[in-house]
C-alpha positions in Angstrom: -22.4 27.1 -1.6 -25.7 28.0 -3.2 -29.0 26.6 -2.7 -29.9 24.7 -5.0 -26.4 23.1 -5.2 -26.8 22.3 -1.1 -30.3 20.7 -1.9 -28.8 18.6 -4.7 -25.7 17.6 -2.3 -28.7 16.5 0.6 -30.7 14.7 -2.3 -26.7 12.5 -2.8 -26.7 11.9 1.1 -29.8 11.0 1.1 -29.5 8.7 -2.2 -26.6 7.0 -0.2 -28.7 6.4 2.7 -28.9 2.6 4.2 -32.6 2.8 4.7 -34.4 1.7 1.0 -37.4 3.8 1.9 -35.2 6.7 1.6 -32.9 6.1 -1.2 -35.5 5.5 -3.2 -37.6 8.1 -2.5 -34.8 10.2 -4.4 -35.4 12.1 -7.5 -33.1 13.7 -9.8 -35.0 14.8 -12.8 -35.6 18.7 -10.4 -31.8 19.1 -11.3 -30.2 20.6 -14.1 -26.7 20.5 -15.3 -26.0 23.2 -13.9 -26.6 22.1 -11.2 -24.7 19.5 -11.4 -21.3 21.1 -12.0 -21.1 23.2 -9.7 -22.0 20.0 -7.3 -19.7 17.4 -8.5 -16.6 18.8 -7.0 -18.4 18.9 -3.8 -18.8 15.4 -3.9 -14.9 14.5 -4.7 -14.0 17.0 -1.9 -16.0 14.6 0.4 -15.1 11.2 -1.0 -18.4 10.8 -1.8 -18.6 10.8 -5.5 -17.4 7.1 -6.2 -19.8 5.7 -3.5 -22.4 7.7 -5.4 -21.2 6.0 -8.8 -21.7 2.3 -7.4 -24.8 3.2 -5.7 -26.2 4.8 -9.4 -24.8 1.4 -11.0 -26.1 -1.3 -8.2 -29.8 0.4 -8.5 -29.6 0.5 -12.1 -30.0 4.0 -12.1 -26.9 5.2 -14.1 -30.0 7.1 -16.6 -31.1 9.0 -14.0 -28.4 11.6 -13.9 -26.7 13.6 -17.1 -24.1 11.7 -19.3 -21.5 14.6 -18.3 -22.3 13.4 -14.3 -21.6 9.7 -15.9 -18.9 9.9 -17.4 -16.8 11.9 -14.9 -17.9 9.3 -12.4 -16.9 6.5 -14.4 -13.6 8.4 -15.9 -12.6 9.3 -12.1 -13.6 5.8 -11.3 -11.1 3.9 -13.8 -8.1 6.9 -12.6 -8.8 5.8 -8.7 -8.7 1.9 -9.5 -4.9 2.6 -11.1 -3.8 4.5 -8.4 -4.8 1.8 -6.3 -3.4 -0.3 -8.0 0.1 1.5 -7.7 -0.1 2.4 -4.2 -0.8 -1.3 -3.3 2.5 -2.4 -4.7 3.8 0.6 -3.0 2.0 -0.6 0.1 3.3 -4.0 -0.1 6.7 -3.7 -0.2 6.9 -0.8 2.7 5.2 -3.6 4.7 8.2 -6.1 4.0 10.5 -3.4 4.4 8.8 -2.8 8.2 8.7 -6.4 9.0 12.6 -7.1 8.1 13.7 -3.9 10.1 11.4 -4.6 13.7 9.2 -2.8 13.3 6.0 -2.9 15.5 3.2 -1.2 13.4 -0.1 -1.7 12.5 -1.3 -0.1 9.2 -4.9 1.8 9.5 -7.0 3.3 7.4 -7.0 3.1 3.5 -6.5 -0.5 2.7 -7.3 -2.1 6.4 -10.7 -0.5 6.1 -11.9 -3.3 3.1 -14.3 -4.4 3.5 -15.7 -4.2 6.8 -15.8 -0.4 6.6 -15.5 -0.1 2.8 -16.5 -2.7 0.3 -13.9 -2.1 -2.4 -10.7 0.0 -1.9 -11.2 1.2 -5.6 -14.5 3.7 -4.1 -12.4 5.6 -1.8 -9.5 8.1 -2.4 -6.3 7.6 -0.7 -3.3 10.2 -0.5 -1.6 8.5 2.5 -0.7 5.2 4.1 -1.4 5.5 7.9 0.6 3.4 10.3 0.0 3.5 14.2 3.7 2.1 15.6 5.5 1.5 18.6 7.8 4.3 20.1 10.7 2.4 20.2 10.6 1.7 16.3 10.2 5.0 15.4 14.3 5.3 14.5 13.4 1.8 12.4 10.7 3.4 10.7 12.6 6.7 9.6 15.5 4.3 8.6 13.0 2.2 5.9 10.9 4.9 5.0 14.8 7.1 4.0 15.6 3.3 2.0 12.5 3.8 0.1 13.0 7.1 -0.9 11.1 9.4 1.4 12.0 12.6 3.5 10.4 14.5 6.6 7.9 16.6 5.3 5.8 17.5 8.6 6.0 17.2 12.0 4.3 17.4 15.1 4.5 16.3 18.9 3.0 12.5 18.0 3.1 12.3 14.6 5.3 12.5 11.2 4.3 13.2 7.7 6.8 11.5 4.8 7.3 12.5 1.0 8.6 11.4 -1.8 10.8 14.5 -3.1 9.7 16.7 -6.5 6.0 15.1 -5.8 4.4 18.2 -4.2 1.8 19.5 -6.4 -1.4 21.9 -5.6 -3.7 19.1 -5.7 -7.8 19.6 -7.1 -11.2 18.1 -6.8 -10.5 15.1 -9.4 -6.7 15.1 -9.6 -6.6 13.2 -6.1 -7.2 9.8 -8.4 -4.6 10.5 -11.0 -1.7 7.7 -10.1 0.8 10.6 -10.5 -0.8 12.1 -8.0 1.8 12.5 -4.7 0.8 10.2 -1.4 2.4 10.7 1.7 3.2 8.1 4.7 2.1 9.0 8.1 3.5 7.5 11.7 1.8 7.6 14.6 3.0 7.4 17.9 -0.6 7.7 19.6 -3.2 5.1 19.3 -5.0 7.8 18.6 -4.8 11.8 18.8 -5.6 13.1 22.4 -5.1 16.1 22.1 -8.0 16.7 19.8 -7.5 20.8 19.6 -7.1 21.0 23.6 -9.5 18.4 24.8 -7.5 16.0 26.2 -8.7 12.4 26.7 -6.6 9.5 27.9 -5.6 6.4 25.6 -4.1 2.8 25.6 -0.6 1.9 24.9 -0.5 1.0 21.2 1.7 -2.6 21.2 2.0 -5.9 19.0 -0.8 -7.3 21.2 -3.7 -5.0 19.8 -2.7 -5.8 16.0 -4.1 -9.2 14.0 -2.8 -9.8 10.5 -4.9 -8.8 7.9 -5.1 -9.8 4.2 -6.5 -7.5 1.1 -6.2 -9.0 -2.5 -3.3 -11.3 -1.4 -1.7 -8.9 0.4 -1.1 -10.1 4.2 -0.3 -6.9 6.8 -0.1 -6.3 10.8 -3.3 -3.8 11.5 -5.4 -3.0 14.6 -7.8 -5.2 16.3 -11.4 -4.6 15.3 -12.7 -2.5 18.2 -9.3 -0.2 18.3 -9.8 0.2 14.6 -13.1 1.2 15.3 -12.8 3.7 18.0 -9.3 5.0 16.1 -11.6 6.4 12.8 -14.1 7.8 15.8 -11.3 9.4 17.3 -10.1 10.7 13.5 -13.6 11.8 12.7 -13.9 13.8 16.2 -10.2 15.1 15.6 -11.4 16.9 12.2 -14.8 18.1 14.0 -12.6 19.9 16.4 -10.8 21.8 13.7 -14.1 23.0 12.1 -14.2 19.8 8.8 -14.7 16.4 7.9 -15.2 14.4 4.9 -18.8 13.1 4.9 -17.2 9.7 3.6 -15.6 9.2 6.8 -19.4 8.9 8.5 -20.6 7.1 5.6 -18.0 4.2 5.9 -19.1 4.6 9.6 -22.7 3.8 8.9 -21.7 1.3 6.9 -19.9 -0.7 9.3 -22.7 -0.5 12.1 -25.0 -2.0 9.0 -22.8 -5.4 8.9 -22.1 -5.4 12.8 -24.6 -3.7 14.9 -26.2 -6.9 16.6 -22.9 -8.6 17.3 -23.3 -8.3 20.7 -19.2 -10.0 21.2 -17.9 -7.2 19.5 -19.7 -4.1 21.1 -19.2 -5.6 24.7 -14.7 -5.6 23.0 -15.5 -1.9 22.3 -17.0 -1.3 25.5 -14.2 -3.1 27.2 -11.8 -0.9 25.0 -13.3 2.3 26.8 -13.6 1.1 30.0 -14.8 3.5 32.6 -14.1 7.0 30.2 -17.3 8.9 30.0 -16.2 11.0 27.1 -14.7 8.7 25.3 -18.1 6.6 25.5 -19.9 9.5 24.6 -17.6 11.0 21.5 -18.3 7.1 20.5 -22.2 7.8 20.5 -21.5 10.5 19.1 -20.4 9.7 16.1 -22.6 6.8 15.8 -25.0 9.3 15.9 -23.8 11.2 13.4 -23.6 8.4 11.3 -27.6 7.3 11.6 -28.5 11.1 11.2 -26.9 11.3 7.7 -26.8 7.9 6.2 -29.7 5.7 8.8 -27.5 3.6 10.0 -28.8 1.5 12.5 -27.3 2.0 16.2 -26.4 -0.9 18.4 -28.4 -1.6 21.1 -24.8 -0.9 23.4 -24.8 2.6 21.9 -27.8 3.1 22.3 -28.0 2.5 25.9 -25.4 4.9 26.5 -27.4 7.9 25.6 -25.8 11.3 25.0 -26.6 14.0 27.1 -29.0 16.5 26.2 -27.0 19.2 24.7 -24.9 16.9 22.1 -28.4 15.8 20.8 -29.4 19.1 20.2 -26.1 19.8 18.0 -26.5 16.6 16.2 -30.6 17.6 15.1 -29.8 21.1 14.7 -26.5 21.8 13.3 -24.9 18.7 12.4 -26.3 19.3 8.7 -25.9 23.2 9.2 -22.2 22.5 9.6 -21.4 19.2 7.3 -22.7 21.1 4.5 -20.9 24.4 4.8 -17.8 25.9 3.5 -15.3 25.5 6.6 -12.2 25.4 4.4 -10.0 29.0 5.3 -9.2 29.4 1.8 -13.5 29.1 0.5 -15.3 32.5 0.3 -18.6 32.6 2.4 -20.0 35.5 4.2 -21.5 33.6 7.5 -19.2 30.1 7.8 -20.6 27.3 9.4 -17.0 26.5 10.7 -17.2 27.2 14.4 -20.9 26.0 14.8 -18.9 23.3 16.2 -18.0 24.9 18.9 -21.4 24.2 20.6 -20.7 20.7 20.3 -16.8 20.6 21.7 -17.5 23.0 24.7 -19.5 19.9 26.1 -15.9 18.0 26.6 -13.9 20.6 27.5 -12.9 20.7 31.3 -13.4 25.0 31.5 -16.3 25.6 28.6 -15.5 29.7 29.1 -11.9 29.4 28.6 -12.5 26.7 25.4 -14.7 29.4 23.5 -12.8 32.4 24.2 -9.8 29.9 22.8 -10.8 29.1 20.1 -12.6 32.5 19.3 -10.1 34.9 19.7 -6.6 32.1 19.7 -3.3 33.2 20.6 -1.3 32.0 17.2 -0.1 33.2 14.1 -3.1 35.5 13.5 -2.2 38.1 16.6 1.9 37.7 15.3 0.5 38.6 11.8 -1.4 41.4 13.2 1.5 42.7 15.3 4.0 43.0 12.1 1.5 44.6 9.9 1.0 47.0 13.0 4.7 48.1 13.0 5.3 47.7 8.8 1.9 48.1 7.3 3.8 48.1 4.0 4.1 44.3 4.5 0.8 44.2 3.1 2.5 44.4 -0.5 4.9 41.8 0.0 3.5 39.0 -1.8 5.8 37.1 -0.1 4.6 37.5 3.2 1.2 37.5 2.1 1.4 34.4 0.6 2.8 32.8 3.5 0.0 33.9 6.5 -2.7 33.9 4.2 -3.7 36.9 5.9 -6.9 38.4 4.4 -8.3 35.1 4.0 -7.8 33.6 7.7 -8.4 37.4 9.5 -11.9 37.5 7.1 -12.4 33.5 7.5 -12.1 33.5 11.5 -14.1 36.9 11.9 -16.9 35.9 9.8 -17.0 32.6 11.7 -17.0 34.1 15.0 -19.6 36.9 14.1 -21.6 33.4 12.7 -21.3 31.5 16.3 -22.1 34.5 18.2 -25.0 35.2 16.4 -26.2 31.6 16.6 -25.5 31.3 20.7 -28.6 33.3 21.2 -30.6 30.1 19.6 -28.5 27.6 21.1 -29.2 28.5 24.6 -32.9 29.3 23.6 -32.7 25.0 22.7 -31.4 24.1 25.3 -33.3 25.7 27.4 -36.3 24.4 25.9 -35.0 20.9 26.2 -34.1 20.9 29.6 -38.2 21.9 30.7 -39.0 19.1 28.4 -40.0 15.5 30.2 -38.3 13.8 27.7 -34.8 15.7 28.1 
């Protein structure tokens, strides 16, 4: 990512900010079109480019950016309201099919997030439908989702991934709003994922009694109780922080739901309820909250607040959040010094052995050392395109080196700050 293209991708946060002072304090007339290409698929990679588009047109503002920026905002905008469009049918009669076979589910995500998290379905891009269900309706569930036309794709210990066959497509920056784009339909047995990449933390019991029926544009669907919904997305965000990305969307629809609720006092003391007595749950809550006020000023409740994170998690969120968020930490993007792991600071602080979670995650035990080991007795693997498509090797070995040589370099600092911070009076 260069410069001036990270610049123009903080001036876009910034623009989306909740606080007016700020987003108006934005200027775009610095940035050329240039600049603006190379940007733009940095903003559909994040899901923030149709946010972006309503925020140009609810300002009035649509002038202040280049007619090519327009129109592929407004072109990308008219795909994603068709797909939506098709997926809720889609939606709809999976639903029905659930309902008739007993199943106990609760949909999150995608259309149960309008429009307390989201206020039209049509700004977001969706590839999936999301369903939390009970255990024992897990056979039920394969049985509909086989009716309707969809196989096993993925799978792991809590969770299943479903296609439709002859969809799979290498998907880019824009095609995720074409209607002909695939989508894929995802069940999970956890309320949320605890095992967030080795840090364990425990959970509730998903059943009927935690879901309320929900309705979207006439549609009428079993979802999750407010503050479960709530701390299921924190627990989705954290998820992705603990393998190295997010989508800055996710915080922003965060901030945006602590601007309509943050002083209803009945629903904070649910969430806190919902926690109970789990420090790091509380605190991955905060957390995030955090997160969210940092990028978008979003303003905190006065619950969250009160919890206060401990010194070290502060310093991650003023000092690398931004570092991170903005850097390439996809395997398969080219950069010398990769922000990925800078998250590794932040995750040690929940980890029950901090020693034994870097060294982990530094230098892992998977399909990197069994890569290493066959090239070590048949170098001439190296030429099988084949294999090499299929490990990715060069990539992942130059991703995950550079990455590490980044952390190390940066743990020098990090200990310097905290250091610094714990001889402050106000740590």
């Amino acid at each position: 990512m260069t410069i001036v293209k990270r610049e123009l991708a903080h001036h876009v946060v910034r623009f989306l900010s909740l606080s007016p002072e700020r987003s108006h304090s934005v200027r775009w007339d610095r940035f050329r079109s240039r600049d603006w290409q190379r940007t733009l698929p940095w903003l559909h990679e994040n899901g923030l480019a149709l946010y972006f588009r309503q925020r140009l047109k609810d300002s009035n503002r649509e002038a202040a950016v280049p007619d090519l920026v327009w129109s592929n905002l407004e072109r990308n905008f008219a795909a994603n309201r068709k797909r939506i469009t098709s997926l809720a049918n889609r939606f709809e009669r999976l639903n029905r099919e659930f309902e008739r076979a007993g199943v106990t589910y609760a949909a999150v995500k995608g259309f149960s997030l309008v429009p307390d998290f989201c206020p039209d379905s049509c700004l977001r891009p969706q590839s999936d439908f999301d369903y939390v269900i009970q255990e024992d309706s897990l056979l039920q569930a394969q049985r509909v989702l086989a009716g309707a036309g969809y196989s096993l794709k993925a799978q792991a210990a809590r969770d299943y991934e479903f296609q439709l066959p002859g969809t799979e497509f290498v998907p880019t920056a824009e095609s995720q709003y074409s209607s002909s784009a695939p989508h894929t339909v995802e069940l999970h047995l956890s309320l949320w994922d605890s095992n967030a990449r080795d840090i364990v933390l425990p959970e509730p019991a998903f059943s009927s009694a935690r879901t309320v029926q929900r309705e979207w544009q006439g549609l009428s669907f079993s979802a999750l109780r407010e503050e479960d919904l709530f701390l299921f997305l924190v627990m989705h965000i954290f998820y992705h922080i603990s393998n190295y990305w997010l989508r800055i969307s996710w915080l922003y629809e965060i901030a945006y739901f602590l601007q309509r609720r943050a002083t209803d006092e009945c629903f904070w003391a649910g969430v806190a309820d919902s926690i109970g007595d789990d420090p790091q749950l509380r605190e991955i809550t905060g957390c995030v909250a955090e997160l969210a006020a940092r990028f978008f000023a979003a303003p905190l409740p006065d619950a969250i607040v009160g919890w206060q994170l401990r010194p070290a998690v502060k310093i991650w969120i003023e000092r690398y959040s931004e570092i991170w968020a903005f850097g390439k930490n996809h395997v398969d993007d080219f950069s010398l010094l990769p922000t990925a792991k800078l998250t590794l600071f932040l995750l040690q602080q929940y980890a029950p052995d901090a020693k034994r979670f870097i060294r982990s995650r530094l230098f892992p035990a998977t399909r990197l050392s069994s890569v290493a080991s066959a090239l070590k007795t048949k170098p001439s693997r190296l030429l099988d395109s084949q294999f090499r498509r299929r490990a990715r090797i060069l990539r992942r070995t130059f991703f995950h080196t550079a990455a590490n040589f980044r952390f190390l370099c940066e743990a020098v600092r990090w200990q310097h700050l905290n250091r610094i911070r714990s001889y402050s009076p106000v740590a």
